[in-house]
Backbone bond lengths (Angstrom), bond angles and torsions (degrees), N, CA, C in turn:
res aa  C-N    CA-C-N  psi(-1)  N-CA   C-N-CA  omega(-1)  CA-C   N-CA-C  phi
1 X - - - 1.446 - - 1.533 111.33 -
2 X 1.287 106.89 -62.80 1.831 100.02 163.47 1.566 130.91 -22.85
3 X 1.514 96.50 -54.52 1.595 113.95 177.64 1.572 123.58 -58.20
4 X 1.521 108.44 -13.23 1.281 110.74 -178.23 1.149 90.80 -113.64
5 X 1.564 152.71 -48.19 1.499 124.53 169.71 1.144 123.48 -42.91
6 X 1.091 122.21 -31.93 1.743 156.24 -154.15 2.041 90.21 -69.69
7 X 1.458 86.83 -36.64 1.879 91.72 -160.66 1.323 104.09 -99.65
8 X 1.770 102.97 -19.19 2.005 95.46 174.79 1.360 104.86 -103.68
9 X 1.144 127.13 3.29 1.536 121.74 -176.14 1.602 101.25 -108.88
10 X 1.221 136.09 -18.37 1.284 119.06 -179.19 1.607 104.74 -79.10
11 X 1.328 125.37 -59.11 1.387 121.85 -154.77 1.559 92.95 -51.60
12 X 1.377 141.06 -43.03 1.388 144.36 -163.58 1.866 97.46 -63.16
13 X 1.298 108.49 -48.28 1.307 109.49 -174.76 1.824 116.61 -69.24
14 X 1.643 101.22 -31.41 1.376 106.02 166.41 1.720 131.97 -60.25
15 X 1.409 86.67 -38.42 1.726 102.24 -170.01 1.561 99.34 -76.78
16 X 1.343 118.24 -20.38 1.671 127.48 -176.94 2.201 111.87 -74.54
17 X 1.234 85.54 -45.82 1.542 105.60 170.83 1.471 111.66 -56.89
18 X 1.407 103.53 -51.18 1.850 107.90 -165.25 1.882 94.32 -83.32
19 X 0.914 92.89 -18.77 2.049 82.18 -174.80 1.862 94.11 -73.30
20 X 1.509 102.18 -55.23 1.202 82.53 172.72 1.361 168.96 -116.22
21 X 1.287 81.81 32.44 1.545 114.34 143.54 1.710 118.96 -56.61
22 X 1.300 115.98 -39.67 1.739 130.08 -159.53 1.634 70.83 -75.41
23 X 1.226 135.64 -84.37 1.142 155.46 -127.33 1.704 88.93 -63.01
24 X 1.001 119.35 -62.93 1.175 133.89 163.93 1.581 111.88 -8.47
25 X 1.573 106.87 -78.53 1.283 115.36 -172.14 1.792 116.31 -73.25
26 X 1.168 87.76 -47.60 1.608 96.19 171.06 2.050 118.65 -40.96
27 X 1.795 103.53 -15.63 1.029 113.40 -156.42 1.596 97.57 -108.38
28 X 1.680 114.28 -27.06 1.480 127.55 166.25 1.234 100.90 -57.58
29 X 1.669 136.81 -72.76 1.151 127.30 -152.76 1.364 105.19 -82.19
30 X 1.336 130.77 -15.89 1.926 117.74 162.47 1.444 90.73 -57.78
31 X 1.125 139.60 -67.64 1.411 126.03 -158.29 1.566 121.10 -70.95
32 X 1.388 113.11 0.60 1.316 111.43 174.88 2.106 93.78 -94.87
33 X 1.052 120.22 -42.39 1.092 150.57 -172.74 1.664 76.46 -40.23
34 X 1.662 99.32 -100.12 1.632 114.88 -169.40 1.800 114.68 -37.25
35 X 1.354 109.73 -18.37 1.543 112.49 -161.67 1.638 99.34 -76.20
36 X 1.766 125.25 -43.81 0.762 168.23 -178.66 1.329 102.10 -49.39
37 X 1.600 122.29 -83.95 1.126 114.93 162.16 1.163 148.39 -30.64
38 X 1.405 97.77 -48.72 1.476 104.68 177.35 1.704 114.85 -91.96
39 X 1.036 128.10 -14.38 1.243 146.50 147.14 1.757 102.36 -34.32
40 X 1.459 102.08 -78.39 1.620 105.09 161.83 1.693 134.28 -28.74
41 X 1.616 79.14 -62.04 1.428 86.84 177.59 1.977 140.06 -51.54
42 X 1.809 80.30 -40.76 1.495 106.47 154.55 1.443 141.08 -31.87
43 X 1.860 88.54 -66.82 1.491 104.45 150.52 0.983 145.16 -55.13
44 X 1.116 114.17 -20.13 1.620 124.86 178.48 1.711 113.46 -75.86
45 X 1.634 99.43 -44.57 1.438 106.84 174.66 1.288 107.86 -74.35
46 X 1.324 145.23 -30.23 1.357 139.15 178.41 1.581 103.91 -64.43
47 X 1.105 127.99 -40.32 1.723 137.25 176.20 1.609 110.78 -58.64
48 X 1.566 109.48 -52.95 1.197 122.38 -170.60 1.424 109.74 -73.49
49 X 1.732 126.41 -18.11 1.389 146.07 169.88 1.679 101.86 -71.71
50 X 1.091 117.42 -33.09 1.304 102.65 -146.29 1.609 99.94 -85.69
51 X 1.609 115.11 -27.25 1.413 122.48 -172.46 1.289 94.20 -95.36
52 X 1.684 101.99 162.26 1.917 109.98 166.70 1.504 106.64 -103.06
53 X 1.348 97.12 174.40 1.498 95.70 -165.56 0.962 134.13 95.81
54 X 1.190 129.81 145.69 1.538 133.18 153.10 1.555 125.39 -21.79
55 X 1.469 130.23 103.75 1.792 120.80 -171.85 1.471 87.18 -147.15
56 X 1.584 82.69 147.98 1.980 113.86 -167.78 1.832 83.25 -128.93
57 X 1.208 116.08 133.78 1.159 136.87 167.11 1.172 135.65 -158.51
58 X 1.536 124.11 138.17 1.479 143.54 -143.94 1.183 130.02 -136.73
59 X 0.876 131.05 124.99 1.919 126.10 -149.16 1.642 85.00 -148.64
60 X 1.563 113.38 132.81 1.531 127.65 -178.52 1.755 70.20 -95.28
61 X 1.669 113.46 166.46 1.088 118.90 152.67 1.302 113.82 -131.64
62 X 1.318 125.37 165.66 1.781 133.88 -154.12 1.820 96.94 -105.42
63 X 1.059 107.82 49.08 1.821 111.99 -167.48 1.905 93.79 -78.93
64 X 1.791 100.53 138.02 1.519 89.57 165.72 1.844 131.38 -88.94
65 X 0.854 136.68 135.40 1.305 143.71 -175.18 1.390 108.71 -5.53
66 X 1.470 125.34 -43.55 1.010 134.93 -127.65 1.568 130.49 167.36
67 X 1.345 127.99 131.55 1.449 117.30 -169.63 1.549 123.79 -114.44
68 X 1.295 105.52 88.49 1.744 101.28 -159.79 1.564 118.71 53.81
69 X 1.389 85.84 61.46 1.827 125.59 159.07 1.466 80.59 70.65
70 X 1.571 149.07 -44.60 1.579 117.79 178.35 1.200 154.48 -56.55
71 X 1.392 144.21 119.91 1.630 122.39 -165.22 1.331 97.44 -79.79
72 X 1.524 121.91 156.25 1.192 145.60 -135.61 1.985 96.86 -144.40
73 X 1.258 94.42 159.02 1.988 91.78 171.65 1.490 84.40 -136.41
74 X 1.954 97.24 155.47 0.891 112.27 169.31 1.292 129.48 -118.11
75 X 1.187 140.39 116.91 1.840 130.10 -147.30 1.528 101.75 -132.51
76 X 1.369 91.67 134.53 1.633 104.07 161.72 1.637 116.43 -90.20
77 X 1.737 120.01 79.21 1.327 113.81 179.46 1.491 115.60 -35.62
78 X 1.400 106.89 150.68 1.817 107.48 170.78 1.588 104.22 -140.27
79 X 1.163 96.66 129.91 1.579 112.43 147.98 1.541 134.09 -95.41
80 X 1.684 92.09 77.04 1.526 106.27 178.99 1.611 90.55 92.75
81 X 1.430 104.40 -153.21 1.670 103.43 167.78 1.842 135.34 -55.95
82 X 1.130 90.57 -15.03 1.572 106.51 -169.43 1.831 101.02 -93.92
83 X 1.523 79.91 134.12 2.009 91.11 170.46 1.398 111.71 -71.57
84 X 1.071 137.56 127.47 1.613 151.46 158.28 1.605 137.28 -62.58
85 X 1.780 94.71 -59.01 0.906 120.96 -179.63 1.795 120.69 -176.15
86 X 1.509 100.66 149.62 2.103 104.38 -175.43 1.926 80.53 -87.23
87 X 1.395 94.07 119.79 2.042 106.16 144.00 1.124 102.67 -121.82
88 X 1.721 87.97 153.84 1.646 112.69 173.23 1.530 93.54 -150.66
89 X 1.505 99.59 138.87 1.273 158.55 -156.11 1.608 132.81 -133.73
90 X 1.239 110.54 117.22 1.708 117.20 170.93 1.381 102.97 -43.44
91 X 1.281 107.68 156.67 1.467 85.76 176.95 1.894 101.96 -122.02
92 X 1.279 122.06 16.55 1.325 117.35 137.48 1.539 125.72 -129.21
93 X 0.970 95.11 24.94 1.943 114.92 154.11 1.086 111.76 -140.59
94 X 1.439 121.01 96.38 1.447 109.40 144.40 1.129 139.55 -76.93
95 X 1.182 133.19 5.81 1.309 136.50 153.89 1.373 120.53 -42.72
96 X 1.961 125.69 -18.25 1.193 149.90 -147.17 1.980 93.93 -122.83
97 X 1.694 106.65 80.58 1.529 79.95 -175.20 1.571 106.75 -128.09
98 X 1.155 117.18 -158.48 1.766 125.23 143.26 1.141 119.35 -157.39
99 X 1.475 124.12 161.01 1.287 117.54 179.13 1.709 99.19 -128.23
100 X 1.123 107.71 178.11 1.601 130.81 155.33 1.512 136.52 -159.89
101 X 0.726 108.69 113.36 1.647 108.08 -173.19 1.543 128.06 -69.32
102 X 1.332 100.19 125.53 1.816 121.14 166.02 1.420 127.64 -41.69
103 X 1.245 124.67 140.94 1.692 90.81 154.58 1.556 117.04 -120.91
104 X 1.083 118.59 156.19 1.493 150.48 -159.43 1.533 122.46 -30.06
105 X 1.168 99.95 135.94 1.516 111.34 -162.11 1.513 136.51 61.35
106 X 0.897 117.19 27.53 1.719 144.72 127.55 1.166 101.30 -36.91
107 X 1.759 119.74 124.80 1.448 115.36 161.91 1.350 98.73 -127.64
108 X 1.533 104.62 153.33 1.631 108.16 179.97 1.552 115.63 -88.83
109 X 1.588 103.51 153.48 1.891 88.27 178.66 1.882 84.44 -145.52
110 X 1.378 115.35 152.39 1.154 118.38 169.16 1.391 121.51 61.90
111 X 1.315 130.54 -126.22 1.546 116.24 -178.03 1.752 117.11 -94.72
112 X 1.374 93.69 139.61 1.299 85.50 -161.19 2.401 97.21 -118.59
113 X 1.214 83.42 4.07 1.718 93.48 164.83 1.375 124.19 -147.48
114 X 1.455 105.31 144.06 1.785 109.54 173.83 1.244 111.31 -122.43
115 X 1.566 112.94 151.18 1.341 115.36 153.24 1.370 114.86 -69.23
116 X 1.703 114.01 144.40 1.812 103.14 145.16 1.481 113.82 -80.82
117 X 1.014 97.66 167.41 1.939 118.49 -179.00 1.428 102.15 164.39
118 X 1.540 100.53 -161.19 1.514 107.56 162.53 1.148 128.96 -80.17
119 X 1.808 111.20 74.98 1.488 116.12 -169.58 1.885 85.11 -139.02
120 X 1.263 85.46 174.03 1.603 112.50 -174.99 1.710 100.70 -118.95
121 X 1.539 105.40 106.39 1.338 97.57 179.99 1.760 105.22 -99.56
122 X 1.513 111.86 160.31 1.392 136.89 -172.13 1.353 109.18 -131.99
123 X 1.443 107.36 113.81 1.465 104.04 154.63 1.824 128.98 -108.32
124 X 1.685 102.77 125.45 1.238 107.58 -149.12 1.921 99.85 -93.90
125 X 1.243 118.38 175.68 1.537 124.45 156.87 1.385 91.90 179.02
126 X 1.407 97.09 137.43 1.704 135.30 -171.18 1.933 93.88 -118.85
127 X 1.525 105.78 130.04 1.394 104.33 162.27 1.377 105.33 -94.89
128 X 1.150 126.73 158.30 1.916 121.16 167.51 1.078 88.60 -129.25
129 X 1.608 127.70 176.30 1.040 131.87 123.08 1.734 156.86 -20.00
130 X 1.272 88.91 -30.59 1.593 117.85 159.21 1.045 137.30 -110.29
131 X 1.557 128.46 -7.81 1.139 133.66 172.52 1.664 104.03 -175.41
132 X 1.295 105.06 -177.44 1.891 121.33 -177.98 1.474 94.16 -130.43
133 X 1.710 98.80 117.27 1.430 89.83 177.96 1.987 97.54 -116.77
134 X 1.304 95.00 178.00 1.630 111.06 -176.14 1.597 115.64 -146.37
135 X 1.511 104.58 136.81 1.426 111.63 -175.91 1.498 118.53 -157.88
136 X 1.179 138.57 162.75 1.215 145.04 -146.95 1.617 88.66 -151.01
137 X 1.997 106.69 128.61 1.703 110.06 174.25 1.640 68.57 -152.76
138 X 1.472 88.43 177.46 1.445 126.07 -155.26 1.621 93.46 -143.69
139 X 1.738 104.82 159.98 1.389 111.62 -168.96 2.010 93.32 -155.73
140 X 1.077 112.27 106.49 1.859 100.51 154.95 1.243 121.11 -35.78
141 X 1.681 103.09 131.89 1.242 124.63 166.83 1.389 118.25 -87.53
């Protein structure tokens, strides 16, 4: 009798292990993903700090297609006008995410999420006079 629970209770316990494991990894590369970005994004404002004046700046980023065959979005969270933090996200599970955090006073203008696919993503930041803003657009490949 053991031997036959033995044979319907493992595969259930196996298939439970390997999902989350998948889930797992799928959850490493959003966070290498988001780290990246905003890493970027960072840079851009430290560049755009360093000169006076008016500066428009543009960063292609090296994002992969896709994260264990799923396309993924990439978002600049906001609190109110201000950037927070880069998440990335399955993009039909979100339950599957990562985040990383910005630092302060970053404001968002225009798009503040992309799909992956066959697009060319850009991460932008404009200094003004009144503020440093930051944004993320996409372009066909």
């Amino acid at each position: 009798m053991a031997l036959v629970v033995l044979i319907f209770v493992l595969p259930v316990f196996y298939s439970f292990v390997v999902n989350s494991i998948r889930v797992d990894v799928k959850e490493r590369e959003l966070k290498e993903i988001a780290d990246y970005v905003a890493n970027t994004i960072e840079n851009l404002y430290l560049m755009a700090n360093a000169t006076s004046g008016h500066v428009l700046l543009k960063k292609m980023l090296d994002l992969p297609v896709s994260v264990e065959g799923s396309f993924y979005v990439v978002e600049i969270a906001r609190d109110g006008d201000r950037a927070s933090s880069v998440k990335a996200y399955i993009e039909d599970d979100l339950a599957v995410q990562a985040s990383a955090w910005l630092i302060g006073g970053l404001k968002v203008k225009n798009g503040v999420s992309v799909e992956s696919g066959n697009h060319t993503i850009f991460a932008w930041c404009e200094r003004c006079l009144e503020a440093v803003y930051v944004w993320l657009s996409c372009e066909a490949t």
